[in-house]
Each structure stands twice: as C-alpha cells, then as structure tokens.
PAZAPA-4460 file (N, C-alpha, C; in steps of 0.05 Angstrom, whole numbers, plus 32768, in hexadecimal, padded with zeros to 4 digits):
% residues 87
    n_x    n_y    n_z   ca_x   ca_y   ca_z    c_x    c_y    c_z   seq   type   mol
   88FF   8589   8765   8903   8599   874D   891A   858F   873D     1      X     A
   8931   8590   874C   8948   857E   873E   8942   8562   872F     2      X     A
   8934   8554   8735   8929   853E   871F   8911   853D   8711     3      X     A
   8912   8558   8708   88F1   8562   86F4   890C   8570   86E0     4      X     A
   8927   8572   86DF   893A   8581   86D0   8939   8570   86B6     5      X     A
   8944   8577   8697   8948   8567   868B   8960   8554   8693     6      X     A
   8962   853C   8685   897C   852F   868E   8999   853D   868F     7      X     A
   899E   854D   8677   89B0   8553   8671   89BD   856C   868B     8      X     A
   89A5   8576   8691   89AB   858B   86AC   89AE   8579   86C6     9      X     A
   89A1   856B   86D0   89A2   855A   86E7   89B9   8551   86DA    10      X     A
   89CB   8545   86CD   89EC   8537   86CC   89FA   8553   86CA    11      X     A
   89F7   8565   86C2   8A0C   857C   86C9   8A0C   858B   86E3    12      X     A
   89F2   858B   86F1   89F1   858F   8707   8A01   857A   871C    13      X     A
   89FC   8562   871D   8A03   854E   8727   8A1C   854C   8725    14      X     A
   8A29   8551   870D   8A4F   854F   8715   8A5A   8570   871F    15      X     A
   8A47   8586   871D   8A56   8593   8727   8A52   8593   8745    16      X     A
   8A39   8590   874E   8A3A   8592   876E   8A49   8571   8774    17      X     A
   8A50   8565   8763   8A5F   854E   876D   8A77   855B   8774    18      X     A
   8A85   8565   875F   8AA1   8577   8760   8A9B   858C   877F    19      X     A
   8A8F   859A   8779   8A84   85AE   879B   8A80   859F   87B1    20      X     A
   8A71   8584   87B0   8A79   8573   87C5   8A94   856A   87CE    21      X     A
   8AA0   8560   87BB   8AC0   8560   87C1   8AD5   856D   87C6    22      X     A
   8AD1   8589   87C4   8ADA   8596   87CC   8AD2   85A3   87E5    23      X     A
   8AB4   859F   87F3   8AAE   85A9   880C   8ABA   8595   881F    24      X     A
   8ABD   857D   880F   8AC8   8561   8826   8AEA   8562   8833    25      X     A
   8AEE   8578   8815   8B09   857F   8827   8B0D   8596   8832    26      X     A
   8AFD   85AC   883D   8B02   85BF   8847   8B07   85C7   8863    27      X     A
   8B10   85B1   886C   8B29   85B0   887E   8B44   85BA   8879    28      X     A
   8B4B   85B4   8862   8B65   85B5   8851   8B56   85D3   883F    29      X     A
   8B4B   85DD   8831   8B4F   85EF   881D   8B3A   8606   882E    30      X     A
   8B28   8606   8841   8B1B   8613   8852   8B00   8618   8840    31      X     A
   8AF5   860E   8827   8AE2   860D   8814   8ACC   8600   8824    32      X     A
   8ABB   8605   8836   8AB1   85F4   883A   8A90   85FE   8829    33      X     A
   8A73   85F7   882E   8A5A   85FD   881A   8A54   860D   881B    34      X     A
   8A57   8627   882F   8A54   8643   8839   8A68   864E   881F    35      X     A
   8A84   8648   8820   8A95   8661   8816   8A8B   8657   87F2    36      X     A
   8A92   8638   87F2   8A86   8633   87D5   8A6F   863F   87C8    37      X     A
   8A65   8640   87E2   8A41   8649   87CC   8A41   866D   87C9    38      X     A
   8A56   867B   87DA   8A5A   8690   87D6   8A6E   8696   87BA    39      X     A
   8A7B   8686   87B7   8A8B   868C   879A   8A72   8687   8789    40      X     A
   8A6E   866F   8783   8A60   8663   8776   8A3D   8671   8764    41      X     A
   8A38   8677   877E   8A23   8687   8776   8A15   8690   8764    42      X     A
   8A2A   86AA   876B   8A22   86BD   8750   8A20   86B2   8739    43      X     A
   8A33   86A2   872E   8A35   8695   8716   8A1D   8681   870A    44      X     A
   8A10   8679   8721   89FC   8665   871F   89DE   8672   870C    45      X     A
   89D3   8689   8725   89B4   8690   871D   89B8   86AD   8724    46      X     A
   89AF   86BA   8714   89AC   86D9   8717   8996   86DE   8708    47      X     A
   898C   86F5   8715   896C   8705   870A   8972   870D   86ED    48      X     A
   8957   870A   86E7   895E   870D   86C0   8962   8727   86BD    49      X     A
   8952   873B   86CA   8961   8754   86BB   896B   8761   86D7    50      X     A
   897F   877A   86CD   898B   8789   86D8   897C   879B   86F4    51      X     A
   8983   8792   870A   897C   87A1   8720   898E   87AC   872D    52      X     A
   898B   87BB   8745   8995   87CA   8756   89AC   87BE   8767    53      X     A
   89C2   87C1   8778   89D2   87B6   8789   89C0   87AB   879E    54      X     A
   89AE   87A8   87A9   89A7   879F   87C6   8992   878B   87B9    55      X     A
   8981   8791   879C   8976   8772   8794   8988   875B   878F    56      X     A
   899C   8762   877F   89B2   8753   8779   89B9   8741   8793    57      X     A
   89C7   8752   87A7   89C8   874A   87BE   89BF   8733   87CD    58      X     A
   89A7   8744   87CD   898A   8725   87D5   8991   870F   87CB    59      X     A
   8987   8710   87AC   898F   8700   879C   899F   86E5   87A1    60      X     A
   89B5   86F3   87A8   89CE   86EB   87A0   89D6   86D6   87BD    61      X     A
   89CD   86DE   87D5   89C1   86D8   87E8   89B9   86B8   87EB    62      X     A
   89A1   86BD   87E0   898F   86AB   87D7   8994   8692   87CC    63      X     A
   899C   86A0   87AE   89B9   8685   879F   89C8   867F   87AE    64      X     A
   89DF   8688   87C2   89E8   8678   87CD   89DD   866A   87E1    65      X     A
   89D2   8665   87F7   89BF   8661   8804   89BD   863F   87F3    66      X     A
   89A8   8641   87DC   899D   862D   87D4   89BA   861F   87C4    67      X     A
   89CF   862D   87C4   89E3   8621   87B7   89F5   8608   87CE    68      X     A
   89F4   861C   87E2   89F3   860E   87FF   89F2   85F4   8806    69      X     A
   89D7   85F9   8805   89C4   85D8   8803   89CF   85CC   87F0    70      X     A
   89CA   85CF   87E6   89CD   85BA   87C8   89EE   85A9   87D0    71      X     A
   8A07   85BA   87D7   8A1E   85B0   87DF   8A16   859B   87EE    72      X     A
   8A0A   85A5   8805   8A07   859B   8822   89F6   857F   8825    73      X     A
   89E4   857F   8816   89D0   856A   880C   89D8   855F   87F1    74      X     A
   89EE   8563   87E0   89E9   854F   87CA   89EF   8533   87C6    75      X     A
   89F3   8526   87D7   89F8   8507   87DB   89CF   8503   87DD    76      X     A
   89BE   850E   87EC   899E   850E   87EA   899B   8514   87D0    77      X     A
   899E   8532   87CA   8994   853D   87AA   899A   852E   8796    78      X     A
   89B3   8525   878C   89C1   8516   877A   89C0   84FA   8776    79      X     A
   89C9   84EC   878C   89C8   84D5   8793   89DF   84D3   87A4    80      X     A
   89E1   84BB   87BA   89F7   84B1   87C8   8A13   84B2   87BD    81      X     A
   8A16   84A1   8798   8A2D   849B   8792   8A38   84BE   8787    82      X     A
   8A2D   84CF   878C   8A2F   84EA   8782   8A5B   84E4   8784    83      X     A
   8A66   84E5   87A6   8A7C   84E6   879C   8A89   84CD   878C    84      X     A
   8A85   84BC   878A   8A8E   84AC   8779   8A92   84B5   8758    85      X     A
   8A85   84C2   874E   8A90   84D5   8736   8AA6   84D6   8736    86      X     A
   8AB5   84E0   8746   8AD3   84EC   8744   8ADE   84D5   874E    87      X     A
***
C-alpha cells in the first residue's frame, strides 16, 4: 500500500519514520523505543472521520498505533535500507 501513495506522501512518510527510526535506535539512552513512539505518535497520525464515543476512539487509537508500530519496526523493509542514511 505504501508504494501505491503519491510520491509526495511516500517522501514525507519516509523521512518521518526515518526520524522515528532514529530515535527507536537510541532508546537505550532516551527509553523511546516503537511501542512508546507509536503511542505518542498515534493519535496524531489517523483518527475516525467523525466524532465517536470514548471506547471507539480507544480501539481506534489502538489500532493506529499498533500499525504505527510496524511501520517503526520494519522501515528499513517499507522504505528502503538507506532509510537511516537521511539523517
């Protein structure tokens, strides 16, 4: 799905989970590792278009991180290899 994106989304996607990658690589040092990231992260990403209840949200929210997860965890696959090389 990530390379059916227009270009312009696949390169903004790509430097930010580059940036999320680099920062999970040090979470030895800052304790950030793809779990707590994708829990900040999240919400901000994908939310339901209209207004629901506390426990859909929840789900939701869940969910987004979850797939936000992956994406950390796997983006050297999703992105490409030189993903940290960006920075």
């Amino acid at each position: 799905l990530v390379n059916q994106l227009p270009e312009a989304n696949f390169i903004l996607l790509r430097h930010l989970f580059g940036v999320l990658h680099h920062i999970e690589q040090n979470s030895g040092v800052n304790q950030m590792n793809a779990f707590n990231l994708a829990l900040c992260i999240a919400p901000n990403m994908l939310w339901l278009p209209s207004p629901t209840g506390p426990e859909e949200e929840s789900q939701s929210t869940k969910k987004v991180a979850l797939l936000v997860q992956f994406l950390i965890e796997n983006s050297g696959e999703i992105f490409g290899d030189d993903i940290a090389s960006l920075f």
